[in-house]
N, C-alpha and C positions, 0 to 999 in steps of 0.2 A: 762481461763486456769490459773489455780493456779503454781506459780513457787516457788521451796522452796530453797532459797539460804543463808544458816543461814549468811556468809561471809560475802553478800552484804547490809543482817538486822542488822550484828552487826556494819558494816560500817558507815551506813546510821542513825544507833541509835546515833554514838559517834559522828557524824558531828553536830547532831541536838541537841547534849546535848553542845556543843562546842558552837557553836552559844548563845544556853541560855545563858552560863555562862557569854559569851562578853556581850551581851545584858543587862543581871542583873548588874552587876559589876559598874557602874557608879552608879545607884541607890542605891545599898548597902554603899559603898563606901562615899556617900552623906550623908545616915542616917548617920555610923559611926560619920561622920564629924559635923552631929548636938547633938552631945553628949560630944562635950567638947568645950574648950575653947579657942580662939584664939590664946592662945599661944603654945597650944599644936598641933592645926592643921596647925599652920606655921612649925612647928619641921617638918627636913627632919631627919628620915622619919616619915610622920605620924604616929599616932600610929592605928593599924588596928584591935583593941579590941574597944567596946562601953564603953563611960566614965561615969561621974555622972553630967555632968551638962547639962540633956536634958531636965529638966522642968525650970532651968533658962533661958537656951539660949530660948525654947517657948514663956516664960512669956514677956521676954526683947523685941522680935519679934512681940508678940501681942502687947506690950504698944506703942511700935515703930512706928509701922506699921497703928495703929491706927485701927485695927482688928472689934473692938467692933463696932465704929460707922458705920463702912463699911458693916457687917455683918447684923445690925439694920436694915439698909437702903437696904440691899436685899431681906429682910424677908418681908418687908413693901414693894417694891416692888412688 
């Protein structure tokens, strides 16, 4: 039996897009946060636009991290 209750699909739509958004929002939120600089993501309040330093803070993280040989050593694995 098919029930048509537009009320309870538009209900049930806004709960489930509600959810996503909780859900995404620390991810998002993240990325923004690898696009700038430590001084700008200690500023209250963050700033909630994407910056321009996401191939430096990558670069600084790969040499750091030491990316390369770890990566080597998985391949070869």
């Amino acid at each position: 039996m098919i029930e048509r209750t537009p009320i309870f699909n538009i209900v049930s739509q806004v709960l489930l897009f509600l959810g996503l958004a909780v859900s995404v929002a620390p991810f998002v939120i993240v990325l923004i946060a690898a696009t700038h600089n430590l001084r700008d993501v200690n500023a209250v309040p963050m700033p909630l636009l994407p910056g321009h330093d996401l191939l430096a803070n990558l670069a600084g993280a790969w040499t750091r991290a030491n990316f390369g040989v770890k990566l080597l050593n998985s391949v070869i694995f």
